[in-house]
N, C-alpha and C positions, 0 to 999 in steps of 0.2 A: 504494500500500500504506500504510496507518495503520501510524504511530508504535509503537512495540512500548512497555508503560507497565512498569516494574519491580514487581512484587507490594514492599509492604508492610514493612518489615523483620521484622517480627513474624509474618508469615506463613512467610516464607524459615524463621528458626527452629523454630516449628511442626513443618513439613515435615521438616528435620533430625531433630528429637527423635523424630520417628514413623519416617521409612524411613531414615535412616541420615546421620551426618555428612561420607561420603567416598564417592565414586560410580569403579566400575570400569566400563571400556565397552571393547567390541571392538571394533580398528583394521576389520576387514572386514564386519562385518554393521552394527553401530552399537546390537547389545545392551548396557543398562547396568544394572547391577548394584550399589545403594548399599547401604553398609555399614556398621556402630558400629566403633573404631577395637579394640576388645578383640575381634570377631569376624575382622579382617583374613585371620589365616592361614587363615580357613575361605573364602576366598575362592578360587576355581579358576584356573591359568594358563591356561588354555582356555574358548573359550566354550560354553557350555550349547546355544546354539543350530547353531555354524554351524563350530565349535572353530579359530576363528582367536584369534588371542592377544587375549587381556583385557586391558587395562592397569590397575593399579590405581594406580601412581606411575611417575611422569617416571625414564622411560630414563637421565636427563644426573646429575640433582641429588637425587633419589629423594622426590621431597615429593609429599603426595599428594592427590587431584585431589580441587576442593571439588566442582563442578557437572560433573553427566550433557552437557554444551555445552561441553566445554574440549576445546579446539584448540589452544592452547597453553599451556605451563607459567607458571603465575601465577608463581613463584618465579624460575627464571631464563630463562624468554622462549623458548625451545625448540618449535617446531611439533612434537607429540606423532601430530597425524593429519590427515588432509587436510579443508582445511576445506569440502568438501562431499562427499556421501552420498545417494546415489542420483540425484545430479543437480543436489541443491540446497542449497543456500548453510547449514550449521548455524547458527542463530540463537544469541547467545548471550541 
């Protein structure tokens, strides 16, 4: 398997500024859901798709998730979801 290469930092930004700076994803399906920090509360505790719980911030520490690939809490190190989905390994 090739090297996975990091985009750009200027791209990473980009990308923020258009679909959102803070991503929710559900523990059981693996839909994610990114959002602007002022639309938060319009975010749902259930999923859209499969209505298993969203996460939008760390259960432990309550900070909240930069990247739709987080498997653990950047803040205080807490395993949020298992680190594979459907069999296979989430990339971060």
């Amino acid at each position: 398997m090739p090297p996975t290469r990091k985009p750009p930092d200027w791209l990473i930004e980009e990308r923020r500024q258009t679909l959102g700076d803070h991503a929710a994803f559900c523990v059981s399906c693996g839909h994610v859901l990114r959002y602007f920090e002022q639309f938060e509360s319009e975010v749902p505790s259930a999923c859209p798709q499969c209505g298993g719980d969203l996460l939008a911030r760390c259960p432990v520490c309550d900070a909240r998730f930069a990247s739709a690939f987080t498997v653990a809490c950047n803040e205080c190190g807490t395993q949020v979801r298992d680190p594979e989905l459907f069999g296979t390994r989430i990339r971060r």
